[in-house]
C-alpha positions as CSV (number, residue, x, y, z in Angstrom):
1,X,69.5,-11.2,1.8
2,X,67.0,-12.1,-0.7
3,X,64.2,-14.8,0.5
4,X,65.4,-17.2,-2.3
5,X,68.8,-17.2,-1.0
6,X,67.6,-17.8,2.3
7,X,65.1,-21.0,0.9
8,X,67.9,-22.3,-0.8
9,X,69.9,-22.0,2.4
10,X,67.6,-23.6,4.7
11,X,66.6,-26.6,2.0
12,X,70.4,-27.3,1.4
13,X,70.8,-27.0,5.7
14,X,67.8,-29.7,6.6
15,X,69.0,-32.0,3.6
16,X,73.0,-31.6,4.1
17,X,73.0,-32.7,0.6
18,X,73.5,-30.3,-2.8
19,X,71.5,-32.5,-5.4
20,X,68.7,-33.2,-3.3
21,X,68.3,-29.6,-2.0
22,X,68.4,-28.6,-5.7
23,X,65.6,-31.5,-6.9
24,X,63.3,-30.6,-3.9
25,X,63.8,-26.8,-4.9
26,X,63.1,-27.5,-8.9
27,X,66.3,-25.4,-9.4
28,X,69.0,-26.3,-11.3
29,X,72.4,-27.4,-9.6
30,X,74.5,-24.6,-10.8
31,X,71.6,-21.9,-9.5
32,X,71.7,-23.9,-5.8
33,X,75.5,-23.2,-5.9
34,X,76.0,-19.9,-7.0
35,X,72.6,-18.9,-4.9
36,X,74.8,-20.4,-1.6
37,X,77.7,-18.6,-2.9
38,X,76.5,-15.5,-3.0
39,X,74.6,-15.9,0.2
40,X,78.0,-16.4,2.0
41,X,80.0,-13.0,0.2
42,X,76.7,-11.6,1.7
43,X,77.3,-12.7,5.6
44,X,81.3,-13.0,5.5
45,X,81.9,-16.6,6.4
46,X,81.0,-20.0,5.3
47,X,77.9,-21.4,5.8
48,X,78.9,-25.1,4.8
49,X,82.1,-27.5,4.6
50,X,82.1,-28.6,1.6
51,X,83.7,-31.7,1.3
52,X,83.6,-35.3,1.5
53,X,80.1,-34.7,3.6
54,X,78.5,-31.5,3.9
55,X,78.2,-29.8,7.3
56,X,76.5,-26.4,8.7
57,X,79.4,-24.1,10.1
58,X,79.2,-22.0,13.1
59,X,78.0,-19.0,10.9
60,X,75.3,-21.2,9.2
61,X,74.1,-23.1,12.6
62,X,73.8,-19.2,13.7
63,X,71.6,-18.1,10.6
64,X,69.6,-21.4,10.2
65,X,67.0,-19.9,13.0
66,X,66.8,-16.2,11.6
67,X,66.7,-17.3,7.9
68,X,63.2,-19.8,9.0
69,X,61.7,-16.5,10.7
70,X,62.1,-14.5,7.5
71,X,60.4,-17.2,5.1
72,X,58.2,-17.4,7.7
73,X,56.9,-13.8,7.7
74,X,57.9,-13.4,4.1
75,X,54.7,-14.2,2.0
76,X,54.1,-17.2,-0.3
77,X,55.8,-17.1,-3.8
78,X,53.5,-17.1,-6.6
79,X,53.0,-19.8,-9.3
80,X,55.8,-20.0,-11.9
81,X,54.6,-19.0,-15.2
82,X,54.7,-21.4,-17.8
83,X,55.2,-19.9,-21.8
84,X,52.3,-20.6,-23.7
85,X,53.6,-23.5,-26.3
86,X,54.1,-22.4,-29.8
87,X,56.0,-19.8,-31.2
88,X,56.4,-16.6,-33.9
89,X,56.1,-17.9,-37.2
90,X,59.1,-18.2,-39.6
91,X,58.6,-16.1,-42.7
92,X,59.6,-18.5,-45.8
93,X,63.3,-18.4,-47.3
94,X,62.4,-19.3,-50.4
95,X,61.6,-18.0,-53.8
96,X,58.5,-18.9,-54.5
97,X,59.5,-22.6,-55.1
98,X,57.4,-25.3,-54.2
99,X,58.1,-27.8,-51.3
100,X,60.1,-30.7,-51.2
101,X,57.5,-34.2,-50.8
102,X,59.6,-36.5,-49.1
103,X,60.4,-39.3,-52.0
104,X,60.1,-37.1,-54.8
105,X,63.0,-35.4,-56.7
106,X,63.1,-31.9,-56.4
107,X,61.3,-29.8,-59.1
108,X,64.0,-27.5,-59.2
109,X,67.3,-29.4,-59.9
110,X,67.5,-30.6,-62.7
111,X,69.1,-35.0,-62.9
112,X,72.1,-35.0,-63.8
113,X,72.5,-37.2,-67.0
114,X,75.3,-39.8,-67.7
C-alpha cells in the first residue's frame, strides 16, 4: 500500500464524499477514483458503497485505524514542484519572409486584380 493511496483513503473516509475528498486533496477526480480502486484490488474487498450515499464497509471501518498510523509515521510529503513558466523556443518555418503586421497586406502575395 502506497501512503498516497492510504491519504486518499482516509480523506474520502472522514468526508464520505468523492468531490470533496478530491478538492481538499488538490487531485483530480479521476486520480481519487482510480487511487481507491486500486487501493481495494490491493486489500480484496470494498472499502466503500458507492451509491446513492457513500458508506465505509466492514473492510474500510477495519483499515481506517491502521491506514492513520501509517501517515502518521510516514514522513511529510515535500512541496510540489511547479515548472518554471516559459518554454523551448520554436525555430521559424519560414523562408526568410518578413512578418505579417496585423492590417497590412502580405508582402508576399501578390492582389489579385479584376
Amino acid at each position: 500500500m502506497k501512503i498516497t493511496q492510504l491519504r486518499h483513503f482516509v480523506a474520502v473516509a472522514e468526508k464520505l464524499h468523492f468531490p470533496r475528498a478530491a478538492e481538499s486533496l488538490d487531485v483530480s477526480l479521476a486520480a481519487l477514483y482510480s487511487s481507491i480502486e486500486r487501493l481495494e484490488e490491493e486489500v480484496g474487498h470494498p472499502l466503500f458503497t458507492r451509491g446513492g450515499e457513500t458508506r465505509l464497509t466492514k473492510a474500510g471501518t477495519l483499515l481506517l485505524p491502521e491506514a492513520r498510523d501509517r501517515i502518521a509515521e510516514a514522513p511529510a510529503p515535500g512541496p510540489k514542484t511547479v515548472a518554471p513558466a516559459g518554454g523551448k523556443a520554436k525555430a521559424s518555418k519560414g523562408k526568410g519572409r518578413t512578418p505579417a503586421v496585423k492590417g497590412q497586406p502580405k508582402p508576399y502575395k501578390k492582389r489579385q486584380g479584376r
